[in-house]
Backbone as CSV, one residue per row, in Angstrom:
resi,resn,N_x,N_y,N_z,CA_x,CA_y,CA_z,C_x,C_y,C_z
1,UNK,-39.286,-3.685,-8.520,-38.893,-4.757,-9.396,-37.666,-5.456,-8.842
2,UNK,-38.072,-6.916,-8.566,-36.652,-7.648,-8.631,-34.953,-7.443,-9.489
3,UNK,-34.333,-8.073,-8.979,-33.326,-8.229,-10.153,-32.146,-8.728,-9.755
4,UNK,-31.537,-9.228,-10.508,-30.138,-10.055,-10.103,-29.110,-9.207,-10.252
5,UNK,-28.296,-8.442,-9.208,-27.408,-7.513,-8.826,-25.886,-8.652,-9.045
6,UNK,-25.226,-8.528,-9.764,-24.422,-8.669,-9.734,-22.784,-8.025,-9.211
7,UNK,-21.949,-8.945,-8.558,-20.651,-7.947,-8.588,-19.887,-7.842,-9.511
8,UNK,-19.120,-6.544,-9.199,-18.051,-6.450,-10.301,-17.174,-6.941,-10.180
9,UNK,-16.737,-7.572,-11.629,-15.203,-8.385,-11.353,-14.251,-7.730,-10.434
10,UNK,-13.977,-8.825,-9.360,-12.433,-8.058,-8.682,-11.148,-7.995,-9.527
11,UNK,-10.998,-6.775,-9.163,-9.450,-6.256,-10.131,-8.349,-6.629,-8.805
12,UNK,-7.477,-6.994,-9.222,-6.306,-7.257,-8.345,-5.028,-6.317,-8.917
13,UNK,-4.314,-6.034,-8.028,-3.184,-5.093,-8.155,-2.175,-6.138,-8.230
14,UNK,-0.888,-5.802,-8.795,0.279,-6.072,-8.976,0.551,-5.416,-7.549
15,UNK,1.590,-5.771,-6.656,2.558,-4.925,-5.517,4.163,-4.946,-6.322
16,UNK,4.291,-3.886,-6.511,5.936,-3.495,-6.580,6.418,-2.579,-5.244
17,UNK,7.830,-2.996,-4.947,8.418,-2.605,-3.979,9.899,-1.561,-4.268
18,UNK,9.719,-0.494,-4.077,10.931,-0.107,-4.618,12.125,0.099,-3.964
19,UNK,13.623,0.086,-4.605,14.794,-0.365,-4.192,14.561,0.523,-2.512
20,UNK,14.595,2.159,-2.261,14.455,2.320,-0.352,13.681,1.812,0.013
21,UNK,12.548,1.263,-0.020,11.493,0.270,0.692,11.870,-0.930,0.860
22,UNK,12.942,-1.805,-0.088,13.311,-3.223,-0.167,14.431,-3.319,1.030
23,UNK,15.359,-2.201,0.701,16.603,-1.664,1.712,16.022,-1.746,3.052
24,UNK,15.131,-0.710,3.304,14.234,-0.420,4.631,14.456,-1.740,5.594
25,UNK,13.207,-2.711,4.862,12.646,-3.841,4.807,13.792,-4.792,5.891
26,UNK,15.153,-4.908,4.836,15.974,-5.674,5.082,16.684,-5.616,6.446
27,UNK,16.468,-4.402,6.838,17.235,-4.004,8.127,16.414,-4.622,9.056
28,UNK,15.167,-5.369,8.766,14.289,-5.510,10.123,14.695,-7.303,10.146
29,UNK,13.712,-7.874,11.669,13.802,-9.074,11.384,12.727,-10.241,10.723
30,UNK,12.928,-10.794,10.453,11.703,-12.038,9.985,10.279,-11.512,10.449
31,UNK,9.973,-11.349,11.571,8.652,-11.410,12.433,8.824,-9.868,11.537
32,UNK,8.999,-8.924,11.516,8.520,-7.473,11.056,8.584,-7.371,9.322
33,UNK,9.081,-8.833,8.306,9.032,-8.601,7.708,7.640,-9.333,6.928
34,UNK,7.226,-10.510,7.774,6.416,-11.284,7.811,4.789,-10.165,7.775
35,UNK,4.974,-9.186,8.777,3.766,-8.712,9.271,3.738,-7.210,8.068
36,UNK,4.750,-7.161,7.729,4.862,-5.987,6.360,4.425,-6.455,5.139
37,UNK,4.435,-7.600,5.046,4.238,-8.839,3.391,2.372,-8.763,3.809
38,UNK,2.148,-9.074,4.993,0.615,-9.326,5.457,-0.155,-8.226,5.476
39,UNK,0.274,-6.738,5.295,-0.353,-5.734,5.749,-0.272,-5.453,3.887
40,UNK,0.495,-4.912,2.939,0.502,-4.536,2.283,-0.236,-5.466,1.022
41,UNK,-0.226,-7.129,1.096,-1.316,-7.657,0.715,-2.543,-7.263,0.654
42,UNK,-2.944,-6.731,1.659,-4.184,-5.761,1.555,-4.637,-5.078,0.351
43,UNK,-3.485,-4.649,0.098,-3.434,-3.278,-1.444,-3.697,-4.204,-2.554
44,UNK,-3.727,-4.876,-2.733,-3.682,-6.057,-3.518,-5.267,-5.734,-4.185
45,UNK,-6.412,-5.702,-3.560,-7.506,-5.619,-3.900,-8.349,-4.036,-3.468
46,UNK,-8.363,-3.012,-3.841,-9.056,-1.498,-3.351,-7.598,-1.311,-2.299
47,UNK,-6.755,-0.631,-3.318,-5.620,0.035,-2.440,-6.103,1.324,-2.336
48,UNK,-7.230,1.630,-2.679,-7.342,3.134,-2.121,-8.303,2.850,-1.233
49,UNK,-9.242,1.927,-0.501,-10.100,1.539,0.685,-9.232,1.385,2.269
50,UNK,-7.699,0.913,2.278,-6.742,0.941,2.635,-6.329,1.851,3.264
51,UNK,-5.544,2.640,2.285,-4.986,3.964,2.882,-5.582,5.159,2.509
52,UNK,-4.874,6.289,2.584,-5.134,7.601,2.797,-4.134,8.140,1.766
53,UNK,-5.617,8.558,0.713,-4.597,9.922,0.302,-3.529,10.971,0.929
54,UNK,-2.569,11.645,0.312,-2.058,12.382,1.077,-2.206,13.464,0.004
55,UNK,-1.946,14.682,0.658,-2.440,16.348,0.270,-1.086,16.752,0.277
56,UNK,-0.926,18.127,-0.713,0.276,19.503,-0.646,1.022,18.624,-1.466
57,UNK,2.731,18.597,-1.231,3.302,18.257,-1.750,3.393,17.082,-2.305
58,UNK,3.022,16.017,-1.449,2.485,14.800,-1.270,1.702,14.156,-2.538
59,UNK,0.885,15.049,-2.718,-0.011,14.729,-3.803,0.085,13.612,-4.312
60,UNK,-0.853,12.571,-4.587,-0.243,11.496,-5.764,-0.310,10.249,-5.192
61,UNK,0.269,10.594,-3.636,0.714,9.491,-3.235,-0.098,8.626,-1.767
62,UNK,-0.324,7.927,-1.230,-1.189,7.233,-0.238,-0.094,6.843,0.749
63,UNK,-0.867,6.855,2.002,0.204,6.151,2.877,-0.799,4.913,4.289
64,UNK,-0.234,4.068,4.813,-0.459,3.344,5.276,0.297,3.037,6.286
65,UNK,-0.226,3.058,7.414,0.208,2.790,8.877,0.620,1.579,8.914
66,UNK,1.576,0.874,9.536,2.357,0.034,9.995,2.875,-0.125,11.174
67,UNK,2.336,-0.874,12.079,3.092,-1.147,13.777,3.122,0.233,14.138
68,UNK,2.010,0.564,13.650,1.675,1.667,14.967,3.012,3.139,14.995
69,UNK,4.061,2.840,14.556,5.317,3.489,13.951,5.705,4.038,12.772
70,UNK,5.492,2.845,11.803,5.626,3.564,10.240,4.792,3.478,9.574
71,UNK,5.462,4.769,8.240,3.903,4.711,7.316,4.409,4.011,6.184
72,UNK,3.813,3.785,5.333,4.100,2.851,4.031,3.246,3.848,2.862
73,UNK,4.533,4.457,2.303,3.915,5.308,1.002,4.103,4.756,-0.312
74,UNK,3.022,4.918,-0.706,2.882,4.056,-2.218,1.926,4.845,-2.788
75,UNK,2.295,4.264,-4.552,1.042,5.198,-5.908,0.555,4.314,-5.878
76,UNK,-0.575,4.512,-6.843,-1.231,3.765,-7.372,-1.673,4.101,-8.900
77,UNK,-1.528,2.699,-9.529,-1.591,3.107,-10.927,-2.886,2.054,-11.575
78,UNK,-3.755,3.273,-11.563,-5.236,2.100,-11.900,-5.023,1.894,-13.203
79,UNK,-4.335,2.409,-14.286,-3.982,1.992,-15.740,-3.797,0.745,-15.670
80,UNK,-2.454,0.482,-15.385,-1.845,-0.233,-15.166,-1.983,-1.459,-14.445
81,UNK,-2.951,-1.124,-13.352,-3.331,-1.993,-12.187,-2.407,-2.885,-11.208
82,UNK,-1.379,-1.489,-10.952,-0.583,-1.875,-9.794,0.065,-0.616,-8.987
83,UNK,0.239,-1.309,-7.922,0.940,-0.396,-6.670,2.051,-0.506,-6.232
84,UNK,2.602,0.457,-6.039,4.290,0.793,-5.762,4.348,1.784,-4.832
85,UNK,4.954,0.430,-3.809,5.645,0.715,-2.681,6.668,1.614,-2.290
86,UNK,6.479,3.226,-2.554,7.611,4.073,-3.047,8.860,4.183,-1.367
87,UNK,8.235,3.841,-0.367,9.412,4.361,1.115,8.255,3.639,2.064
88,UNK,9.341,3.245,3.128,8.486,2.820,4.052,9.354,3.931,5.305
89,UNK,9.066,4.768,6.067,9.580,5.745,7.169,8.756,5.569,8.414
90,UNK,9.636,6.077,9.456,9.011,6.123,10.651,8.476,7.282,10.597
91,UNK,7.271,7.476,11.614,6.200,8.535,11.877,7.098,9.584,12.032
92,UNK,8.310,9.583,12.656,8.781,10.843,13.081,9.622,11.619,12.375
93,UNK,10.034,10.843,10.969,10.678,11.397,9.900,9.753,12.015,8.902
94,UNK,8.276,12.187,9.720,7.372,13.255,8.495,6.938,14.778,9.357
């Protein structure tokens, strides 16, 4: 049988950034802050298609690669329907 499949409404996320991620941020220049605004847009629509759960202590929380260097850890709050940008760290501070 035929039938007209419809999609589901896209849900869009709120992005919140929190105060060590904003700090982080600021220390870099234009061009790295430009390509951080462009990557985390992403989350915007299936922030969990994105990144990667994380396990153990972690729990809770997702993280997302950045320039190959840092990760970008953030929740996600499907209640709510937004994501928060909890730390952005380099690979070698995990």
């Amino acid at each position: 049988m035929g039938g007209v499949f419809l999609e589901p409404p896209k849900v869009i996320f709120t992005i919140k950034i929190n105060a060590p991620a904003e700090k982080w941020l600021r220390k870099y220049d234009r061009e790295i802050q430009r390509r951080f605004a462009a990557k985390i847009r992403k989350l915007r629509e299936n922030p969990d298609l994105h990144g990667k759960p994380l396990r153990g202590l972690l729990h809770g929380y997702w993280e997302l690669y950045f320039e190959k260097r840092f990760r970008i850890l953030y929740t996600i709050d499907y209640k709510e329907q937004t994501v928060t940008i909890e730390a952005v760290k380099h690979k070698d501070e995990f």
